[in-house]
N, C-alpha and C positions, 0 to 999 in steps of 0.2 A: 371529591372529584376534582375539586380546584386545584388542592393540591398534587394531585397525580398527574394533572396538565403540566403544572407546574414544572416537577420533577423531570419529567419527560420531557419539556423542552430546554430545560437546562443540562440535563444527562447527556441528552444529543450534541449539543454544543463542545463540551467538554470532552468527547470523546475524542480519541486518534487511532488513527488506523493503519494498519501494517499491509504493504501490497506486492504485489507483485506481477510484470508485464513480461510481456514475451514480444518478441518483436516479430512481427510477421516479412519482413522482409529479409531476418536473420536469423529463424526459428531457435541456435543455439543463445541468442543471445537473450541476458535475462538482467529486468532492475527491480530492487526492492527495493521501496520506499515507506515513507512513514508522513504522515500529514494529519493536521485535525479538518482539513474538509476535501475530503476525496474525489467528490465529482467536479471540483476545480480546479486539483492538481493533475488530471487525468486529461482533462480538455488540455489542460497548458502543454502536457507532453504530446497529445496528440497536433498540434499547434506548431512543435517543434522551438518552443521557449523554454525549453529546458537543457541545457549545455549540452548534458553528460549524456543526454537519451535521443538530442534532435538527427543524431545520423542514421539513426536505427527505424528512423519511422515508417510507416505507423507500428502502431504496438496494440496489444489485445488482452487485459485485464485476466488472468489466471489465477490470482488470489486475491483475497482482502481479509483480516479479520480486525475486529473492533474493540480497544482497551478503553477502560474507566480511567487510565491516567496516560500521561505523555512517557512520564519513565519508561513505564510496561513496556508501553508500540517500542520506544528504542531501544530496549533490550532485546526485546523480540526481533526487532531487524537484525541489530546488530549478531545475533544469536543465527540468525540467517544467512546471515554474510561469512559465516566460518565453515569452516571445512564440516562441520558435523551437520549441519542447518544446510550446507547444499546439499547433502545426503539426506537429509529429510525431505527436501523440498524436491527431489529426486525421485526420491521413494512412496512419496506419500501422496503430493501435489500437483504431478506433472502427468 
């Protein structure tokens, strides 16, 4: 049992996670990001301390999924960020 606490609080930590917001004030507008702790990158753009996202506020979480390594989440963004990945997220997510 020790160890599966264990696991489990370290798996957590390590993880990163691929997101994506929509902007309520600009329904087409759309950011995908990538962070290892999501409910404090989320406040920050809600916050408007985030450059690229502060004119568009507020915004409203529409996706998130959760990778075991950093690579993954930014392939996976980046993967979203191209013309086939907006047609996914299009088709699939919206």
């Amino acid at each position: 049992i020790v160890l599966k606490l264990w696991l489990a609080s370290h798996l957590s930590i390590m993880m990163s996670y691929v997101y994506i917001l929509r902007s309520k004030s600009f329904p087409k507008q759309l950011y995908k990001g990538v962070t290892n702790d999501l409910k404090d990158r989320l406040e920050c753009h809600g916050r408007g301390e985030i450059k690229s996202t502060s004119r568009y506020i507020p915004w409203e979480l529409v996706f998130y999924c959760a990778f075991p390594s950093r690579k993954l989440a930014v392939d996976f963004e980046q993967y979203l960020k191209s013309g086939s990945g907006r047609a996914f997220i299009n088709r699939h997510l919206l």
